[in-house]
VOGU-3710 file (C-alpha; in Angstrom, 3 decimals, decimal comma):
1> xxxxxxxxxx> -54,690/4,187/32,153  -52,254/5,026/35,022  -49,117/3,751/36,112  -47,021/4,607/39,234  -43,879/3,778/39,694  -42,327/2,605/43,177  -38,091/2,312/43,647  -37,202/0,155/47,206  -34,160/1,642/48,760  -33,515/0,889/52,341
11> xxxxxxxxxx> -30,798/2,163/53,894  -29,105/-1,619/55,133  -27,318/-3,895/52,583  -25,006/-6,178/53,564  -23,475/-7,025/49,989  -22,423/-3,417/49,382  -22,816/-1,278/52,727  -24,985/2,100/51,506  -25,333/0,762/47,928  -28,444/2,336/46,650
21> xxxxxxxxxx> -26,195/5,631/47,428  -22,676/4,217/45,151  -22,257/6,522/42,462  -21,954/5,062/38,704  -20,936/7,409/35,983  -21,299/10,494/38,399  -24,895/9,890/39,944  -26,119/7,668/42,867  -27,381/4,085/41,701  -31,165/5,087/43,126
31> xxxxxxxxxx> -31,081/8,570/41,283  -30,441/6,556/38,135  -33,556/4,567/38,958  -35,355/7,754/39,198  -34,417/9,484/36,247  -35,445/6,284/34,169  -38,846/6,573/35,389  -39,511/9,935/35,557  -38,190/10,417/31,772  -40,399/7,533/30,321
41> xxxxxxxxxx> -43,576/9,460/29,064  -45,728/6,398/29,824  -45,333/7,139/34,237  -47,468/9,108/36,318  -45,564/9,355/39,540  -42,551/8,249/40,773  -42,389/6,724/44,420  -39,041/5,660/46,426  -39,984/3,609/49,465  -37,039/4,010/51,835
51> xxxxxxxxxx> -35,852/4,008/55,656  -32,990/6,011/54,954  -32,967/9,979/55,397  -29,992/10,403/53,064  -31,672/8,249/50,531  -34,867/10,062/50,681  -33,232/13,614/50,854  -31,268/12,541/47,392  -34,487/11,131/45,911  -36,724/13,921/46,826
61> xxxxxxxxxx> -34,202/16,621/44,923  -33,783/13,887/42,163  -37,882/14,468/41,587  -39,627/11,105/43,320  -41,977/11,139/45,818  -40,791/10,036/49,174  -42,913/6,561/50,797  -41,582/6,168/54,596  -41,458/2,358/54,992  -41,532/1,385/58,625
71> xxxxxxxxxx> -38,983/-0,873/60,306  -41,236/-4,213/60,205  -40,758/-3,737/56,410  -37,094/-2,602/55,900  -35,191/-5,533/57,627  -33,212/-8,249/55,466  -36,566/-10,228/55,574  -38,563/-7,845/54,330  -39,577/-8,841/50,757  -39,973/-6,338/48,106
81> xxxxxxxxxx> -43,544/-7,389/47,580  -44,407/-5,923/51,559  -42,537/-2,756/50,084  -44,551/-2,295/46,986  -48,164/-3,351/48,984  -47,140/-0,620/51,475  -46,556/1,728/48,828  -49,889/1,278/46,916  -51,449/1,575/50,539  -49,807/4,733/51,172
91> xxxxxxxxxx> -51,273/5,980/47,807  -54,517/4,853/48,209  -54,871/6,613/51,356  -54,213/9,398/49,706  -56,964/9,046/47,255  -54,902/7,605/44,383  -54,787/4,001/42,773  -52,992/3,261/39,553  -53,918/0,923/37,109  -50,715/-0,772/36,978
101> xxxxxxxxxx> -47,584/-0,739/38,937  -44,048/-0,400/38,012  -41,592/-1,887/40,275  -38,154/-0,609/39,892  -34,595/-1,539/41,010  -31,812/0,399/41,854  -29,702/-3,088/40,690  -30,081/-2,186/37,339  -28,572/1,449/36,766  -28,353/0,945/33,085
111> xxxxxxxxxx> -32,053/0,829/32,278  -32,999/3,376/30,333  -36,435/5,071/29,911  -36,885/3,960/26,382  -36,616/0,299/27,586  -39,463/1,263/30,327  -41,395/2,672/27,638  -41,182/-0,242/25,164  -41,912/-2,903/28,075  -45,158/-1,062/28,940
121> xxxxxxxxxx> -46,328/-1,099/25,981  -45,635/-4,706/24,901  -47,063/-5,422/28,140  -50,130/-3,601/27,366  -50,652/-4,633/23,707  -50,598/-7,949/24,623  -52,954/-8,176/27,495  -50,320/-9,451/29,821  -51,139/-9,170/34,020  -47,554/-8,956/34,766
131> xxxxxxxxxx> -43,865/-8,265/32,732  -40,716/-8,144/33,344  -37,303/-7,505/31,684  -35,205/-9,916/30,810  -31,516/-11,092/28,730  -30,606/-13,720/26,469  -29,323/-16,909/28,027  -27,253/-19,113/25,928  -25,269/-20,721/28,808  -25,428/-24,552/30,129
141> xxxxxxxxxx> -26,698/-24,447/33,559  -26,167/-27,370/35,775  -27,101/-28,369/39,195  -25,717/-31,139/41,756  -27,940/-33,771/43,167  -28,087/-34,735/46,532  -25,617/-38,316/44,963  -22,868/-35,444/44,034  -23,688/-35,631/40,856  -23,337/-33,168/38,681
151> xxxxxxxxxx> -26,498/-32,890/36,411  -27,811/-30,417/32,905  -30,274/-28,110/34,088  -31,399/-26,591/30,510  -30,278/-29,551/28,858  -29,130/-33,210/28,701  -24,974/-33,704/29,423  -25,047/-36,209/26,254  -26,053/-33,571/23,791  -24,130/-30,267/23,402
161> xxxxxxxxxx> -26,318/-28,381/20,844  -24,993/-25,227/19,347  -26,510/-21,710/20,307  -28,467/-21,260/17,422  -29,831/-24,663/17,890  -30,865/-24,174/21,275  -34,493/-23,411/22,506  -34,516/-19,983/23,386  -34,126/-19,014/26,914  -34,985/-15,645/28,620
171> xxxxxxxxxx> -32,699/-14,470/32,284  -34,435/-11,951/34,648  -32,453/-9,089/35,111  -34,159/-7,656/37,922  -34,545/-4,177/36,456  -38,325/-3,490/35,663  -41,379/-5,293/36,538  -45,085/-4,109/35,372  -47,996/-5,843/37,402  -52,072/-4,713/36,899
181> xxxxxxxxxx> -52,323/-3,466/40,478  -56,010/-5,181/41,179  -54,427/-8,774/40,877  -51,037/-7,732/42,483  -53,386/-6,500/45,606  -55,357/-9,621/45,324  -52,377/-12,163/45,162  -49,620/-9,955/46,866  -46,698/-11,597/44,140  -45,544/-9,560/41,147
191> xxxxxxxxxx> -46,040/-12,978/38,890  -49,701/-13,958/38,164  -51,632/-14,297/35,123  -50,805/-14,082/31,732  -46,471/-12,704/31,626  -44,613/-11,540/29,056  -40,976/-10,723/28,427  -39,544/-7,548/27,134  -35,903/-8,815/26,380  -32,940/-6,289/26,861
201> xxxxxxxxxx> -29,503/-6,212/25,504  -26,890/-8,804/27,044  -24,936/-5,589/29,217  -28,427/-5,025/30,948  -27,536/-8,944/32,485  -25,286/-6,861/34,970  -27,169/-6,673/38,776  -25,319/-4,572/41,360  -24,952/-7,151/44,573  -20,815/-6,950/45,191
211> xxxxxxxxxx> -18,374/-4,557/44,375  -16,945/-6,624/41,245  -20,673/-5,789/39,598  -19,947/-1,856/40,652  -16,769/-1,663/38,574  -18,557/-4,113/35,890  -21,601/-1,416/35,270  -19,135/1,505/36,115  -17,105/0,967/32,850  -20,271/-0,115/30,613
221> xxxxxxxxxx> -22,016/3,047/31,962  -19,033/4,815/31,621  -18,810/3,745/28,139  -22,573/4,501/26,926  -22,213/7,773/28,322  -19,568/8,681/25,739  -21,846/7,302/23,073  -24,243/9,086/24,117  -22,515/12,377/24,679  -21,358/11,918/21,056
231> xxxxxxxxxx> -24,335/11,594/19,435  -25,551/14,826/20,804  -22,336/16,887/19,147  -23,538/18,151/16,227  -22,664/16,642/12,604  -20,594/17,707/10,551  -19,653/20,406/13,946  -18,017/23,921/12,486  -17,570/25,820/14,583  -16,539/25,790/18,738
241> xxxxxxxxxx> -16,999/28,635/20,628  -16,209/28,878/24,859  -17,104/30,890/27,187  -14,087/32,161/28,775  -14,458/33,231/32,905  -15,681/29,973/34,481  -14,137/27,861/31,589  -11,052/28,613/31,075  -10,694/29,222/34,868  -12,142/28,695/37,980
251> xxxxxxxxxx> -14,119/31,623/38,139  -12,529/33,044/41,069  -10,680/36,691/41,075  -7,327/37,053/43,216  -6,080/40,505/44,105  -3,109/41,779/44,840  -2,224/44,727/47,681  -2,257/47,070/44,788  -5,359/45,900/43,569  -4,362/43,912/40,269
261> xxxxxxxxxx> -6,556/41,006/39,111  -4,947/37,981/38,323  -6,666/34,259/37,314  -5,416/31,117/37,356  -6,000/29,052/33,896  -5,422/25,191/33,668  -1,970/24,488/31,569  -3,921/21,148/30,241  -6,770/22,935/28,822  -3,436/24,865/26,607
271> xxxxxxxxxx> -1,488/21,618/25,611  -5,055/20,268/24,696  -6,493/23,124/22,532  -2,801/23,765/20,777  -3,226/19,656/19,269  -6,856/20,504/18,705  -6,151/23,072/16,451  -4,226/21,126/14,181  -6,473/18,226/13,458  -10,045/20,514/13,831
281> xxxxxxxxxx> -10,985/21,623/10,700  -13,877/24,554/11,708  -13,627/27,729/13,150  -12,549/28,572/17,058  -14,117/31,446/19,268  -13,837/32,369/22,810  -16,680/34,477/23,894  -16,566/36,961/26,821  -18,480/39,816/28,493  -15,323/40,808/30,696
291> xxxxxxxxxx> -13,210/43,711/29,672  -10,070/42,769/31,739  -7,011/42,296/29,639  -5,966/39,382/30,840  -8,916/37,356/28,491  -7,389/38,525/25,173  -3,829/38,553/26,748  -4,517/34,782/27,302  -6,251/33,993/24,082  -3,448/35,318/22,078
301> xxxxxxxxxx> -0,871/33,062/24,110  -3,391/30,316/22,876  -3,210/31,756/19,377  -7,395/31,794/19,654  -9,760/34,362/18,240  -11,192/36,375/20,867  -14,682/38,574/21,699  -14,702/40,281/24,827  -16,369/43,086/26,576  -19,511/42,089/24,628
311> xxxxxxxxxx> -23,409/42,938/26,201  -25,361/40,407/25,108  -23,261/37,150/24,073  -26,117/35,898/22,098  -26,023/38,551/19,469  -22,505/38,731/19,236  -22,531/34,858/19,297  -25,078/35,360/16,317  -23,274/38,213/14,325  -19,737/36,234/14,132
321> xxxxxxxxxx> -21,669/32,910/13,040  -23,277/34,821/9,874  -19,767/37,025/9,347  -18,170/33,211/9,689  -20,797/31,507/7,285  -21,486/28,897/10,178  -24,789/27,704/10,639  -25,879/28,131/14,429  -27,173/24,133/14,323  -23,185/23,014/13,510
331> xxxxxxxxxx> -22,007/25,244/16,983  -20,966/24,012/20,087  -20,814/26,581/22,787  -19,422/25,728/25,968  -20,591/27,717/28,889  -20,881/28,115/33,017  -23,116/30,866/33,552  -26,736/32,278/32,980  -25,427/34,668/30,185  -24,343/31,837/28,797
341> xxxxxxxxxx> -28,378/30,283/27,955  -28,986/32,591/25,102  -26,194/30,904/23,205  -27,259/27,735/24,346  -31,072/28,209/22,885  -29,249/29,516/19,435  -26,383/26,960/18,556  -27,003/22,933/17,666  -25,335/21,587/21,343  -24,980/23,485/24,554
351> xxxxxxxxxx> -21,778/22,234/26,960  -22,135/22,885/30,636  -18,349/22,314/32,782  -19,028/20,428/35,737  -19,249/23,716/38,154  -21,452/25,238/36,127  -24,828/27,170/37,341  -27,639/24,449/38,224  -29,867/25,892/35,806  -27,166/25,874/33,151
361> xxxxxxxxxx> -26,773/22,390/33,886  -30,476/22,040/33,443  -30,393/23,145/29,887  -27,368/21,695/28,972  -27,356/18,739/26,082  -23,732/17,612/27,592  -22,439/18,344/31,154  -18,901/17,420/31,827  -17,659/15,978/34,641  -14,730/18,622/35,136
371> xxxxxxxxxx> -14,926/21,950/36,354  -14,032/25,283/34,546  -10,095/25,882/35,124  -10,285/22,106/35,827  -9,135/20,586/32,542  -13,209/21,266/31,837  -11,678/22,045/28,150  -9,224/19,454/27,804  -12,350/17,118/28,548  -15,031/18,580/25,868
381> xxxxxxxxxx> -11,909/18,330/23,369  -11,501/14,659/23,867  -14,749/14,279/23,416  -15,357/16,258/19,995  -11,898/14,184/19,241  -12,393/11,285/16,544  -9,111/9,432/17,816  -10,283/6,912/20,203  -8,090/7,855/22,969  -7,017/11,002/25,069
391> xx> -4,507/11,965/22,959  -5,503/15,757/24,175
//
Protein backbone atom coordinates (compact mmCIF):
# COMPACT_ATOMS: atom_id res chain seq x y z
CA UNK A 1 0.00 0.00 0.00
CA UNK A 2 1.15 3.55 -0.96
CA UNK A 3 0.08 6.85 -0.15
CA UNK A 4 1.25 10.26 -1.51
CA UNK A 5 0.59 13.17 -0.15
CA UNK A 6 -0.26 16.49 -2.20
CA UNK A 7 -0.35 20.27 -0.22
CA UNK A 8 -2.20 23.16 -2.74
CA UNK A 9 -0.48 26.43 -2.25
CA UNK A 10 -0.94 29.02 -4.87
CA UNK A 11 0.56 32.04 -4.58
CA UNK A 12 -3.05 34.41 -4.79
CA UNK A 13 -5.44 34.63 -1.77
CA UNK A 14 -7.54 37.26 -1.36
CA UNK A 15 -8.59 36.59 2.42
CA UNK A 16 -5.00 36.84 3.65
CA UNK A 17 -2.64 38.23 0.75
CA UNK A 18 0.55 35.50 0.67
CA UNK A 19 -1.06 33.32 3.37
CA UNK A 20 0.29 29.91 2.74
CA UNK A 21 3.72 31.96 3.49
CA UNK A 22 2.28 33.70 7.29
CA UNK A 23 4.40 32.36 9.84
CA UNK A 24 2.68 30.62 13.06
CA UNK A 25 4.86 29.76 15.97
CA UNK A 26 8.10 30.58 13.89
CA UNK A 27 7.46 28.53 10.56
CA UNK A 28 5.42 29.32 7.37
CA UNK A 29 1.71 27.89 7.49
CA UNK A 30 2.66 25.49 4.22
CA UNK A 31 6.00 24.27 5.92
CA UNK A 32 3.78 23.19 8.81
CA UNK A 33 1.74 21.22 6.30
CA UNK A 34 4.86 19.63 5.21
CA UNK A 35 6.40 18.63 8.24
CA UNK A 36 3.02 16.86 9.25
CA UNK A 37 3.26 14.71 6.34
CA UNK A 38 6.59 14.00 5.96
CA UNK A 39 6.85 12.94 9.84
CA UNK A 40 3.78 10.52 9.69
CA UNK A 41 5.47 7.05 9.01
CA UNK A 42 2.39 5.93 7.05
CA UNK A 43 3.47 8.67 3.66
CA UNK A 44 5.50 7.92 0.82
CA UNK A 45 6.06 11.28 -0.76
CA UNK A 46 5.18 14.54 -0.13
CA UNK A 47 3.93 16.83 -3.10
CA UNK A 48 3.16 20.79 -2.92
CA UNK A 49 1.30 21.87 -6.03
CA UNK A 50 1.99 25.59 -6.32
CA UNK A 51 2.32 28.71 -8.80
CA UNK A 52 4.38 30.53 -6.54
CA UNK A 53 8.37 30.50 -6.74
CA UNK A 54 8.74 31.62 -3.12
CA UNK A 55 6.34 28.98 -2.06
CA UNK A 56 8.03 26.29 -3.91
CA UNK A 57 11.64 27.47 -3.00
CA UNK A 58 10.40 27.23 0.93
CA UNK A 59 8.75 23.85 0.28
CA UNK A 60 11.51 22.31 -1.62
CA UNK A 61 14.16 23.12 1.47
CA UNK A 62 11.25 22.13 3.88
CA UNK A 63 11.62 18.38 2.07
CA UNK A 64 8.33 18.16 -0.47
CA UNK A 65 8.45 17.62 -3.86
CA UNK A 66 7.65 20.56 -6.00
CA UNK A 67 4.22 19.97 -8.67
CA UNK A 68 4.16 23.23 -11.07
CA UNK A 69 0.40 23.84 -11.48
CA UNK A 70 -0.30 25.88 -14.55
CA UNK A 71 -2.32 29.09 -14.59
CA UNK A 72 -5.75 27.43 -15.91
CA UNK A 73 -5.54 25.66 -12.49
CA UNK A 74 -4.30 28.32 -9.96
CA UNK A 75 -7.01 31.08 -10.43
CA UNK A 76 -9.80 31.70 -7.63
CA UNK A 77 -11.90 29.14 -9.69
CA UNK A 78 -9.70 26.62 -9.69
CA UNK A 79 -10.99 23.86 -7.35
CA UNK A 80 -8.71 21.86 -5.29
CA UNK A 81 -9.94 18.70 -6.91
CA UNK A 82 -8.22 20.10 -10.62
CA UNK A 83 -5.10 20.58 -8.23
CA UNK A 84 -4.95 17.15 -6.79
CA UNK A 85 -6.00 15.37 -10.51
CA UNK A 86 -3.05 17.40 -11.89
CA UNK A 87 -0.89 16.23 -9.28
CA UNK A 88 -1.61 12.44 -9.60
CA UNK A 89 -1.11 13.16 -13.45
CA UNK A 90 2.15 14.63 -12.93
CA UNK A 91 3.08 11.44 -10.93
CA UNK A 92 1.86 9.08 -13.13
CA UNK A 93 3.83 10.41 -15.86
CA UNK A 94 6.51 9.82 -14.02
CA UNK A 95 5.87 6.21 -13.56
CA UNK A 96 4.30 6.41 -10.08
CA UNK A 97 0.60 5.88 -8.83
CA UNK A 98 -0.31 5.61 -5.19
CA UNK A 99 -2.85 3.65 -3.78
CA UNK A 100 -4.42 6.35 -1.94
CA UNK A 101 -4.12 10.03 -1.79
CA UNK A 102 -3.71 12.41 0.98
CA UNK A 103 -4.92 15.81 0.44
CA UNK A 104 -3.54 18.34 2.74
CA UNK A 105 -4.24 21.97 3.78
CA UNK A 106 -2.13 24.60 4.73
CA UNK A 107 -5.61 25.95 6.74
CA UNK A 108 -4.97 23.69 9.33
CA UNK A 109 -1.33 24.35 10.79
CA UNK A 110 -2.10 22.51 13.93
CA UNK A 111 -2.42 19.01 12.51
CA UNK A 112 -0.07 16.95 13.68
CA UNK A 113 1.45 13.75 12.16
CA UNK A 114 0.07 11.49 14.78
CA UNK A 115 -3.48 12.66 13.80
CA UNK A 116 -2.43 11.77 9.97
CA UNK A 117 -1.31 8.56 11.15
CA UNK A 118 -4.38 7.57 13.20
CA UNK A 119 -6.85 8.80 10.29
CA UNK A 120 -5.08 6.46 7.82
CA UNK A 121 -5.39 3.85 9.60
CA UNK A 122 -9.03 4.08 10.74
CA UNK A 123 -9.56 4.77 7.24
CA UNK A 124 -7.93 1.67 6.22
CA UNK A 125 -9.25 -0.73 8.91
CA UNK A 126 -12.48 0.07 8.05
CA UNK A 127 -12.59 -0.25 4.35
CA UNK A 128 -13.59 3.33 3.86
CA UNK A 129 -13.03 4.98 -0.06
CA UNK A 130 -12.62 8.34 1.35
CA UNK A 131 -11.93 10.19 5.14
CA UNK A 132 -11.63 13.13 6.41
CA UNK A 133 -10.98 14.97 9.73
CA UNK A 134 -13.37 16.39 11.54
CA UNK A 135 -14.54 18.36 15.28
CA UNK A 136 -17.29 18.04 17.56
CA UNK A 137 -20.30 20.21 16.88
CA UNK A 138 -22.57 20.91 19.69
CA UNK A 139 -23.88 24.28 18.37
CA UNK A 140 -27.61 25.18 17.04
CA UNK A 141 -27.30 26.04 13.50
CA UNK A 142 -30.02 27.94 11.85
CA UNK A 143 -30.81 29.16 8.47
CA UNK A 144 -33.32 31.94 7.02
CA UNK A 145 -35.93 31.09 4.51
CA UNK A 146 -36.64 32.92 1.61
CA UNK A 147 -40.23 34.35 4.16
CA UNK A 148 -37.33 35.89 6.58
CA UNK A 149 -37.78 33.45 8.74
CA UNK A 150 -35.47 32.33 10.82
CA UNK A 151 -35.49 28.43 10.93
CA UNK A 152 -33.34 25.20 13.18
CA UNK A 153 -31.05 23.66 10.90
CA UNK A 154 -29.85 20.61 13.28
CA UNK A 155 -32.88 20.84 15.17
CA UNK A 156 -36.49 21.97 15.80
CA UNK A 157 -36.76 25.84 17.53
CA UNK A 158 -39.49 24.20 20.00
CA UNK A 159 -37.09 21.79 21.57
CA UNK A 160 -33.75 22.91 23.10
CA UNK A 161 -32.14 19.54 24.06
CA UNK A 162 -29.06 19.56 26.16
CA UNK A 163 -25.54 18.58 24.65
CA UNK A 164 -25.39 15.31 25.95
CA UNK A 165 -28.80 14.70 24.66
CA UNK A 166 -28.10 15.71 21.30
CA UNK A 167 -27.40 13.35 18.27
CA UNK A 168 -23.92 13.56 17.66
CA UNK A 169 -22.68 15.78 15.01
CA UNK A 170 -19.23 15.78 13.25
CA UNK A 171 -17.69 19.63 11.55
CA UNK A 172 -15.08 19.33 8.72
CA UNK A 173 -12.11 21.01 9.57
CA UNK A 174 -10.55 21.06 6.34
CA UNK A 175 -7.20 19.66 7.47
CA UNK A 176 -6.73 16.05 6.02
CA UNK A 177 -8.58 14.15 3.51
CA UNK A 178 -7.64 10.35 2.43
CA UNK A 179 -9.34 9.21 -0.95
CA UNK A 180 -8.41 5.48 -2.79
CA UNK A 181 -6.91 7.19 -5.84
CA UNK A 182 -8.72 4.66 -8.56
CA UNK A 183 -12.26 6.07 -7.55
CA UNK A 184 -10.96 9.69 -6.93
CA UNK A 185 -9.60 9.40 -10.78
CA UNK A 186 -12.81 7.85 -11.78
CA UNK A 187 -15.24 10.41 -10.07
CA UNK A 188 -12.80 13.48 -9.84
CA UNK A 189 -14.52 14.49 -6.00
CA UNK A 190 -12.66 13.61 -2.81
CA UNK A 191 -16.26 12.20 -1.35
CA UNK A 192 -17.43 8.84 -2.85
CA UNK A 193 -18.08 5.57 -1.44
CA UNK A 194 -18.08 4.34 1.83
CA UNK A 195 -16.54 7.76 4.41
CA UNK A 196 -15.49 7.77 7.62
CA UNK A 197 -14.58 10.35 10.22
CA UNK A 198 -11.45 10.57 12.22
CA UNK A 199 -12.62 13.25 14.84
CA UNK A 200 -9.95 15.78 16.21
CA UNK A 201 -9.84 17.85 19.27
CA UNK A 202 -12.20 21.06 19.37
CA UNK A 203 -8.76 23.65 18.80
CA UNK A 204 -8.21 21.70 15.43
CA UNK A 205 -11.96 23.59 14.51
CA UNK A 206 -9.61 26.68 13.80
CA UNK A 207 -9.22 27.24 9.61
CA UNK A 208 -6.86 30.05 8.60
CA UNK A 209 -9.18 32.35 6.05
CA UNK A 210 -8.77 36.09 7.88
CA UNK A 211 -6.34 37.47 10.02
CA UNK A 212 -8.58 37.05 13.33
CA UNK A 213 -8.02 32.99 12.62
CA UNK A 214 -3.99 33.89 12.31
CA UNK A 215 -3.82 35.33 15.82
CA UNK A 216 -6.54 32.54 16.94
CA UNK A 217 -4.02 29.48 15.84
CA UNK A 218 -0.94 31.77 16.64
CA UNK A 219 -1.64 31.66 20.46
CA UNK A 220 -3.01 27.87 20.48
CA UNK A 221 0.17 26.95 18.51
CA UNK A 222 2.03 29.09 20.54
CA UNK A 223 0.71 27.40 23.50
CA UNK A 224 1.22 23.56 22.41
CA UNK A 225 4.60 24.40 21.59
CA UNK A 226 5.42 25.07 25.24
CA UNK A 227 3.76 21.80 26.11
CA UNK A 228 5.52 20.27 23.96
CA UNK A 229 8.91 21.76 24.60
CA UNK A 230 8.23 20.73 28.22
CA UNK A 231 7.67 17.39 27.87
CA UNK A 232 10.94 16.91 26.18
CA UNK A 233 13.00 18.48 29.44
CA UNK A 234 13.99 15.76 31.22
CA UNK A 235 12.26 14.57 34.65
CA UNK A 236 13.25 15.05 37.55
CA UNK A 237 16.23 17.52 35.38
CA UNK A 238 19.69 17.79 37.64
CA UNK A 239 21.75 19.19 36.24
CA UNK A 240 22.07 22.37 33.39
CA UNK A 241 25.03 22.83 31.68
CA UNK A 242 25.62 25.83 28.64
CA UNK A 243 27.76 26.25 26.29
CA UNK A 244 29.26 29.53 26.73
CA UNK A 245 30.62 31.45 23.15
CA UNK A 246 27.44 31.57 21.03
CA UNK A 247 25.19 31.38 24.21
CA UNK A 248 26.02 33.59 26.40
CA UNK A 249 26.92 35.96 23.49
CA UNK A 250 26.57 36.54 20.09
CA UNK A 251 29.42 34.78 18.96
CA UNK A 252 31.12 37.63 17.49
CA UNK A 253 34.83 38.88 18.66
CA UNK A 254 35.48 42.82 18.80
CA UNK A 255 39.04 44.09 18.90
CA UNK A 256 40.48 46.86 20.01
CA UNK A 257 43.66 48.96 18.28
CA UNK A 258 45.78 47.13 20.74
CA UNK A 259 44.40 43.98 19.96
CA UNK A 260 42.22 43.11 23.16
CA UNK A 261 39.15 40.86 22.77
CA UNK A 262 36.14 41.98 24.21
CA UNK A 263 32.29 40.27 23.93
CA UNK A 264 29.21 41.56 24.48
CA UNK A 265 26.87 39.30 26.93
CA UNK A 266 23.03 39.94 27.30
CA UNK A 267 22.31 41.67 30.95
CA UNK A 268 18.81 39.57 30.81
CA UNK A 269 20.37 36.29 30.45
CA UNK A 270 22.26 37.65 34.23
CA UNK A 271 19.03 38.95 36.02
CA UNK A 272 17.48 35.59 34.72
CA UNK A 273 20.10 32.98 35.81
CA UNK A 274 20.76 35.00 39.36
CA UNK A 275 16.54 34.11 40.21
CA UNK A 276 17.19 30.74 38.66
CA UNK A 277 19.62 29.87 41.02
CA UNK A 278 17.59 30.33 43.90
CA UNK A 279 14.55 28.29 43.12
CA UNK A 280 16.72 25.38 40.89
CA UNK A 281 17.55 22.77 42.99
CA UNK A 282 20.43 20.72 40.64
CA UNK A 283 23.71 21.50 39.71
CA UNK A 284 24.88 24.51 37.13
CA UNK A 285 27.85 24.24 34.53
CA UNK A 286 29.04 26.38 31.80
CA UNK A 287 31.11 24.48 29.38
CA UNK A 288 33.80 26.03 27.13
CA UNK A 289 36.69 25.17 24.78
CA UNK A 290 37.97 28.93 24.78
CA UNK A 291 40.87 29.89 26.92
CA UNK A 292 40.22 33.71 26.95
CA UNK A 293 39.71 35.09 30.39
CA UNK A 294 36.94 36.85 29.87
CA UNK A 295 34.63 33.25 30.07
CA UNK A 296 35.61 32.56 33.71
CA UNK A 297 35.90 36.38 34.42
CA UNK A 298 32.15 36.41 33.43
CA UNK A 299 31.06 33.23 35.08
CA UNK A 300 32.34 34.33 38.37
CA UNK A 301 30.35 37.76 38.05
CA UNK A 302 27.42 35.20 37.55
CA UNK A 303 28.60 33.28 40.59
CA UNK A 304 28.49 29.98 38.01
CA UNK A 305 30.85 27.04 37.94
CA UNK A 306 32.99 27.18 35.05
CA UNK A 307 35.11 24.60 32.48
CA UNK A 308 37.04 26.20 29.95
CA UNK A 309 39.90 25.60 27.68
CA UNK A 310 38.63 21.99 27.48
CA UNK A 311 39.44 19.58 24.02
CA UNK A 312 36.75 17.55 23.72
CA UNK A 313 33.52 18.95 25.63
CA UNK A 314 32.01 15.58 25.61
CA UNK A 315 34.46 13.99 27.93
CA UNK A 316 34.76 16.75 30.11
CA UNK A 317 30.91 17.05 29.90
CA UNK A 318 31.09 13.25 30.95
CA UNK A 319 33.85 13.41 33.72
CA UNK A 320 32.01 16.37 35.79
CA UNK A 321 28.54 14.41 35.48
CA UNK A 322 30.14 11.17 37.26
CA UNK A 323 32.44 13.61 39.75
CA UNK A 324 28.73 15.40 40.22
CA UNK A 325 26.75 12.02 40.66
CA UNK A 326 24.34 13.26 37.79
CA UNK A 327 23.05 10.88 35.50
CA UNK A 328 23.71 12.07 31.77
CA UNK A 329 19.67 11.24 30.98
CA UNK A 330 18.65 14.16 33.85
CA UNK A 331 21.18 16.91 31.74
CA UNK A 332 20.22 19.60 29.71
CA UNK A 333 22.99 21.04 27.67
CA UNK A 334 22.43 24.04 25.79
CA UNK A 335 24.58 24.56 22.80
CA UNK A 336 25.27 26.60 19.24
CA UNK A 337 27.96 24.84 17.65
CA UNK A 338 29.18 21.43 16.14
CA UNK A 339 31.41 20.77 19.27
CA UNK A 340 28.53 21.10 20.92
CA UNK A 341 26.75 17.41 19.28
CA UNK A 342 28.82 15.14 21.39
CA UNK A 343 27.11 16.51 24.46
CA UNK A 344 23.99 16.51 22.80
CA UNK A 345 24.20 12.51 21.87
CA UNK A 346 25.32 11.99 25.80
CA UNK A 347 22.83 14.05 28.04
CA UNK A 348 18.72 13.34 28.27
CA UNK A 349 17.72 16.88 26.12
CA UNK A 350 19.87 18.83 23.74
CA UNK A 351 18.93 22.91 23.51
CA UNK A 352 19.83 24.62 20.30
CA UNK A 353 19.58 28.99 20.64
CA UNK A 354 17.89 30.22 17.74
CA UNK A 355 21.33 31.15 15.75
CA UNK A 356 22.61 28.08 16.24
CA UNK A 357 24.49 25.83 13.41
CA UNK A 358 21.73 24.21 11.00
CA UNK A 359 22.90 20.91 11.80
CA UNK A 360 22.79 21.65 15.51
CA UNK A 361 19.39 22.65 14.99
CA UNK A 362 18.86 19.37 13.26
CA UNK A 363 19.70 17.37 16.28
CA UNK A 364 18.31 19.46 18.68
CA UNK A 365 15.15 18.08 20.96
CA UNK A 366 14.29 22.00 21.71
CA UNK A 367 15.33 25.00 19.53
CA UNK A 368 14.61 28.37 20.93
CA UNK A 369 13.43 31.07 19.25
CA UNK A 370 16.22 33.57 20.59
CA UNK A 371 19.62 33.84 19.60
CA UNK A 372 22.84 33.32 21.73
CA UNK A 373 23.64 36.85 23.49
CA UNK A 374 19.92 37.37 22.66
CA UNK A 375 18.21 36.59 25.96
CA UNK A 376 18.67 32.78 24.27
CA UNK A 377 19.23 31.93 28.21
CA UNK A 378 16.73 33.95 29.78
CA UNK A 379 14.33 31.96 27.31
CA UNK A 380 15.48 28.14 28.07
CA UNK A 381 15.17 29.34 31.88
CA UNK A 382 11.56 30.23 31.56
CA UNK A 383 11.02 27.32 30.09
CA UNK A 384 12.72 24.76 32.65
CA UNK A 385 10.73 27.35 35.14
CA UNK A 386 7.62 25.65 36.97
CA UNK A 387 6.01 29.21 37.70
CA UNK A 388 3.62 29.77 34.97
CA UNK A 389 4.86 33.05 33.96
CA UNK A 390 8.19 34.88 32.95
CA UNK A 391 9.10 35.70 36.14
CA UNK A 392 12.92 35.27 34.72
Amino acid sequence: MTIGAIIPARGGSKGIPGKNLRHVAGKPLVVHTIHAALFCNKVDRVAVSTDDPAIAALSKAAGAEIIWRPPELSGDAASSELALLHGLETWRAAGWVPDYLLFLQCTSPLTRASDLEEMIAHAIASNADTAFTGVANHRFIWREDLFGNWVGVNHEKSKRPRRQDREREIMENGAAYLIKTAGFLERKHRFFGKTVCWELPAHHAIEIDEELDLQLVQTVAQARQIEERKNCLPNPLEALVLDFDGVFTDNLVHLSQSGEESIVCSRGDGLAISRFKKVFPGKILVLSTETNPVVLSRCQKLGLPCIHGVSTKEEALNQWLKSEGVPPERTLFLGNDLNDLGCFKLVGCGVAVGSAHPEVKAHARIVLERNGGDDAVRELLNLISTEPTDIF
